[in-house]
C-alpha positions as CSV (number, residue, x, y, z in Angstrom):
1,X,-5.8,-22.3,-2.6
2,X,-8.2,-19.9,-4.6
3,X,-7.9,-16.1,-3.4
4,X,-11.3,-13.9,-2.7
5,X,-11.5,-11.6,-5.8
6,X,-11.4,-8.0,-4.4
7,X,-13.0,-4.9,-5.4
8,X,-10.9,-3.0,-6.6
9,X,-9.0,-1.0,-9.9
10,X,-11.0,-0.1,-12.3
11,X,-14.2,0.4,-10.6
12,X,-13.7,3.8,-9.2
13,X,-14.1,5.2,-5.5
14,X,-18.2,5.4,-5.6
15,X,-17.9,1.4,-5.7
16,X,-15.6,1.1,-2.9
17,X,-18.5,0.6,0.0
18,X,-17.0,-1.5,2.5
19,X,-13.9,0.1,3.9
20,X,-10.3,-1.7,4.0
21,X,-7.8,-2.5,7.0
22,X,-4.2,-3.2,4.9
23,X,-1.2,-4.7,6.8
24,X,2.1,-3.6,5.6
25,X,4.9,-6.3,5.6
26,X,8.2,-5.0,4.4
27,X,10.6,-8.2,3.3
28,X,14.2,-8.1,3.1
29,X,16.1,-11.2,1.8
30,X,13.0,-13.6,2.8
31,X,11.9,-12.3,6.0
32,X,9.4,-9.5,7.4
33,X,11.4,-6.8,8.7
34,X,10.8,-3.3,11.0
35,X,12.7,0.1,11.0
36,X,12.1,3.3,10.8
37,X,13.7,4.7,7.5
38,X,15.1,1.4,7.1
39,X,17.6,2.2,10.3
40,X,17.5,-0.4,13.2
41,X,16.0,-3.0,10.8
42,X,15.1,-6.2,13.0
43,X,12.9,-9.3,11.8
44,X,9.5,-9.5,13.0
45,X,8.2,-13.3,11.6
46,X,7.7,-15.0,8.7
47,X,6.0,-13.8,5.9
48,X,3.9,-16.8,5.0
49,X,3.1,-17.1,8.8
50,X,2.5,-13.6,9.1
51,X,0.3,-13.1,6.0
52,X,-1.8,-16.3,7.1
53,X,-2.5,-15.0,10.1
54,X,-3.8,-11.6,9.4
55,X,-6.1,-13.2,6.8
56,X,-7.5,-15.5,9.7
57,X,-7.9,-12.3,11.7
58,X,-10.1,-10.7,9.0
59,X,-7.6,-8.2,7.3
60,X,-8.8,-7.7,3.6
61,X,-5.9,-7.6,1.3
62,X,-1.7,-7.3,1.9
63,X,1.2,-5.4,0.9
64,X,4.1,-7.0,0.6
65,X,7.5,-4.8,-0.3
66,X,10.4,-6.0,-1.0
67,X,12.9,-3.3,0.4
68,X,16.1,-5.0,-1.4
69,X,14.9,-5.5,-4.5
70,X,18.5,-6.5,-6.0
71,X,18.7,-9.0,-9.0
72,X,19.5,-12.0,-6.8
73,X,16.6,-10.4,-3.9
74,X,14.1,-10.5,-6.7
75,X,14.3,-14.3,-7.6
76,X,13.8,-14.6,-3.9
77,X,11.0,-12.7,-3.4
78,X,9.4,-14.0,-6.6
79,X,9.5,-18.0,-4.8
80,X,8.5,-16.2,-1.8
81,X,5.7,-15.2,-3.5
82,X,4.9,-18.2,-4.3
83,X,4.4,-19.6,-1.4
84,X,2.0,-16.6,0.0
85,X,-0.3,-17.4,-2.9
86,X,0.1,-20.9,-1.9
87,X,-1.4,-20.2,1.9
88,X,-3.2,-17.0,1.4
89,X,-7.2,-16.7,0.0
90,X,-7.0,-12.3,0.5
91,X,-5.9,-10.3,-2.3
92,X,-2.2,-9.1,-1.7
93,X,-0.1,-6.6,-3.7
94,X,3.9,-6.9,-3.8
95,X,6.1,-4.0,-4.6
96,X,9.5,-2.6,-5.0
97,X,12.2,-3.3,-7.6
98,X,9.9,-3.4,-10.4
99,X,10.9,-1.1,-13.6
100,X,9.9,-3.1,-16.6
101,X,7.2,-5.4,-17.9
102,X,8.8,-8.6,-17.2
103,X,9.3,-7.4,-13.7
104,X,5.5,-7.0,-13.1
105,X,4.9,-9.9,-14.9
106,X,7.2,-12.7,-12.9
107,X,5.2,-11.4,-9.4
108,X,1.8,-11.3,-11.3
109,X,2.3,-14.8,-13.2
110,X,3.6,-15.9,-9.2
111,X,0.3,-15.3,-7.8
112,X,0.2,-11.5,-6.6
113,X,-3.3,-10.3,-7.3
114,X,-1.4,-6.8,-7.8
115,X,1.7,-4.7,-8.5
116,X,3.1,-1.5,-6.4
117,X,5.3,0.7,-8.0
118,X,7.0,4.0,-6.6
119,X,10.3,5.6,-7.3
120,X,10.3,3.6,-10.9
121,X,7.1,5.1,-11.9
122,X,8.3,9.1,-10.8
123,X,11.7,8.5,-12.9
124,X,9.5,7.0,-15.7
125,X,5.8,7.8,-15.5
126,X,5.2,6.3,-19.2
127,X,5.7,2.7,-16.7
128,X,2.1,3.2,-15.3
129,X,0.5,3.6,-18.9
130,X,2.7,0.4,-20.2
131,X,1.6,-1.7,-17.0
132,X,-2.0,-0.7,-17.5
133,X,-2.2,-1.5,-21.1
134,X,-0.2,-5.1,-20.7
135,X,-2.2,-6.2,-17.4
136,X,-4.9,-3.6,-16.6
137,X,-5.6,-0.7,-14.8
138,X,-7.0,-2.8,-11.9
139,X,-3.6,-4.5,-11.4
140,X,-1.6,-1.0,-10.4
141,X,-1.2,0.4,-7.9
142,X,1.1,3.8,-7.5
143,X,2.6,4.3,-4.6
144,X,3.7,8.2,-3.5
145,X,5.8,9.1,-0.6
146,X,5.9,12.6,-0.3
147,X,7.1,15.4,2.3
148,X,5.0,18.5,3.2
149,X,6.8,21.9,4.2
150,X,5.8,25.0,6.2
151,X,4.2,26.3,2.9
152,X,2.2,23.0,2.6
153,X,3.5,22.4,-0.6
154,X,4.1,18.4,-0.5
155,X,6.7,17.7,-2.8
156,X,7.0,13.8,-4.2
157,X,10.3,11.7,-2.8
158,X,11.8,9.0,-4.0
159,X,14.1,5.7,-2.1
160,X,12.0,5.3,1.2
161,X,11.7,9.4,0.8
162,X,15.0,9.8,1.4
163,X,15.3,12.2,-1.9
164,X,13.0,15.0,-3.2
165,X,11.8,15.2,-6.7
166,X,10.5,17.9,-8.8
167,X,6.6,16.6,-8.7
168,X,4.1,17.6,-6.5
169,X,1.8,15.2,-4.5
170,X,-1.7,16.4,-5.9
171,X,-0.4,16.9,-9.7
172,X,1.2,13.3,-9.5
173,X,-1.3,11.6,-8.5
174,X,-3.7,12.9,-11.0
175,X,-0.9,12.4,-13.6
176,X,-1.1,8.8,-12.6
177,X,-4.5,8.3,-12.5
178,X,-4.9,9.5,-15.7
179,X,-2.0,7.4,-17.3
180,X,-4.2,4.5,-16.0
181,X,-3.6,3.6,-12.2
182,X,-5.9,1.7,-10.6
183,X,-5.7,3.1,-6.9
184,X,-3.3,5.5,-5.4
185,X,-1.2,4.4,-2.2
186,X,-0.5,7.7,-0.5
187,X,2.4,7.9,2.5
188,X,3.3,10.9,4.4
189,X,6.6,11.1,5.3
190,X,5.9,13.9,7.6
191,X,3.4,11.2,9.4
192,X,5.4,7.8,9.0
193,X,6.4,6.2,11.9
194,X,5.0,8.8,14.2
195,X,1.2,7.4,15.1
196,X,-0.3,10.1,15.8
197,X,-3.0,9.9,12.7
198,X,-3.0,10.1,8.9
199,X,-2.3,13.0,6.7
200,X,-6.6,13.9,6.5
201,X,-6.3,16.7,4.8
202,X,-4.0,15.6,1.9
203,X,-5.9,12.5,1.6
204,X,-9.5,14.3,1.2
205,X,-8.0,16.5,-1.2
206,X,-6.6,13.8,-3.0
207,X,-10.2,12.1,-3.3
208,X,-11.5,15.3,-4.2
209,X,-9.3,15.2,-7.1
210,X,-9.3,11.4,-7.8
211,X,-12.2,8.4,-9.1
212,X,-9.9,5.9,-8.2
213,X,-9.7,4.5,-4.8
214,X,-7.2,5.4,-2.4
215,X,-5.0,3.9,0.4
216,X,-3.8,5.9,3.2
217,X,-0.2,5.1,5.1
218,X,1.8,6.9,7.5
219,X,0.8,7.9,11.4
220,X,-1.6,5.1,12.4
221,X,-1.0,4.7,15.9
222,X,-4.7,4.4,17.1
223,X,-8.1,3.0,16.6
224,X,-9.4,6.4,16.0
225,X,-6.7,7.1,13.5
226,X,-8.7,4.7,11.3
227,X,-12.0,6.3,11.9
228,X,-10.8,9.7,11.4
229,X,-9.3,8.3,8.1
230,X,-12.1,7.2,6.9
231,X,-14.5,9.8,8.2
232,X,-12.0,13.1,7.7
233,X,-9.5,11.6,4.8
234,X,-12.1,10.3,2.8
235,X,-9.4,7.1,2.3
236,X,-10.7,3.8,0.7
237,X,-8.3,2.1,2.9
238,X,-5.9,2.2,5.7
239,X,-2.6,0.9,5.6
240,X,-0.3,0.0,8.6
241,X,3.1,-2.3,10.0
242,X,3.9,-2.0,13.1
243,X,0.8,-1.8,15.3
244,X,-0.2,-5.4,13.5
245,X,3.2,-6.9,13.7
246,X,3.2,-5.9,17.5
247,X,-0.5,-6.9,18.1
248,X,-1.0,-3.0,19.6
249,X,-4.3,-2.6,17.4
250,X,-5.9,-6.4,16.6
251,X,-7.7,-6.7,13.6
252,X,-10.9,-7.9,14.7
253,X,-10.6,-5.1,17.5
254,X,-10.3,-2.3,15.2
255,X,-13.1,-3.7,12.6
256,X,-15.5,-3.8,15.9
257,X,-14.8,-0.3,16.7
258,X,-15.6,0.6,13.5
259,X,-18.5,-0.9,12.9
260,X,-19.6,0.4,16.0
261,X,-18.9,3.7,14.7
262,X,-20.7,3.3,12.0
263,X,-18.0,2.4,9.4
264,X,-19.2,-0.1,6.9
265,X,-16.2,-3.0,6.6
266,X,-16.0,-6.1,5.4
């Protein structure tokens, strides 16, 4: 099946016109999997299934993370890959495990449209500038998890944000822009899993700073969430799990109450 090219990468945030609604599925040996800081992990369908259906429901791309990225996990989730190129015709990005060239370049040449990488790029930022140069900027996508304190300094984590690190959100996420990312994929811990909204002010700030586009995740628990998002946060697109895997917010719902409120998506 032939995917939908997407705007996206390389083209910067003044091209990004149409807003995006991003489903999260989290994948652990084969199967789309819930928790909450990857306690009380229970399966929530199949990830073929899954992905199919949001696509018929009208959500524009997919993130796929595989949250056990071990050496035997990653041959899985490269065949599982696969297969989601196989049924899919969105663009969908797959994630976690990936530290080298040949990593990015199994799930690519599998049919992902892009790569997410995270903890691999913090311990080794020159990864973003190798991955851009071998595939293209419009291929990368860096994800940050990062915690906020009292001060509001937000300092940059690493495994599921489980571990603080000596970068700071804003600085890092110009630092990987300008080693050649081709969106930013921004979580608050302090909002994850809480859904009540997404971290608007770090996210405007962050497309004050930025030209590339970014994705917001962490706190959607709402339909307004998305429009304040997208109105407040300035974010390209929203990403969220749970409220799709539970049908609490349908797609097609949310893109009519956006529209309605005068969001522009696809």
């Amino acid at each position: 099946m032939i995917r939908t090219p997407s705007l996206r990468g390389g083209l910067g945030r003044g091209f990004m016109l149409a807003k995006r609604i991003i489903p999260c599925l989290d994948i652990r040996n084969g199967h789309t999997v819930k928790g909450i800081n990857f306690v009380n992990i229970q399966e929530v369908g199949d990830p073929v299934e899954l992905g199919a259906k949001y696509a018929a429901d009208g959500a524009d791309e997919l993130v796929f993370l595989d949250i056990t990225a071990t050496h035997e996990g990653r041959k899985t989730f490269v065949e599982l890959v696969k297969r989601i190129a196989a049924h899919l015709n969105i663009p969908f990005t797959v994630g976690g495990g990936i530290s080298e060239i040949g990593d990015a370049e199994k799930l690519l040449s599998a049919g992902a449209d892009k790569i997410s990488i995270n903890s691999s790029a913090v311990r080794n930022p020159k990864l973003i500038d190798d991955l851009a140069l071998n595939f293209g900027s419009q291929f990368v996508v860096v994800a940050i998890d990062a915690r906020g304190d009292e001060r509001n300094y937000w300092t940059v984590t690493v495994n599921g944000g489980r571990i603080p690190t000596d970068k700071e959100l804003f600085s890092w996420a110009k630092e990987a822009e300008d080693r050649g990312a081709g969106e930013i994929l921004f979580t608050s811990m302090n909002h994850d899993g809480t859904k009540n909204g997404f971290a608007n002010e770090q996210l405007a700030q962050i497309a004050g700073l930025l030209k590339i586009p970014i994705i917001a995740s962490g706190g959607a628990g709402k339909m307004d969430h998305f429009l304040d998002v997208f109105t407040k946060g300035k974010a390209d697109a929203g990403l969220a799990a749970s409220i799709f895997h539970y049908n609490e917010i349908p797609i097609p719902v949310l893109k009519k109450y956006l529209r309605e409120n005068g969001i522009v998506v696809r």
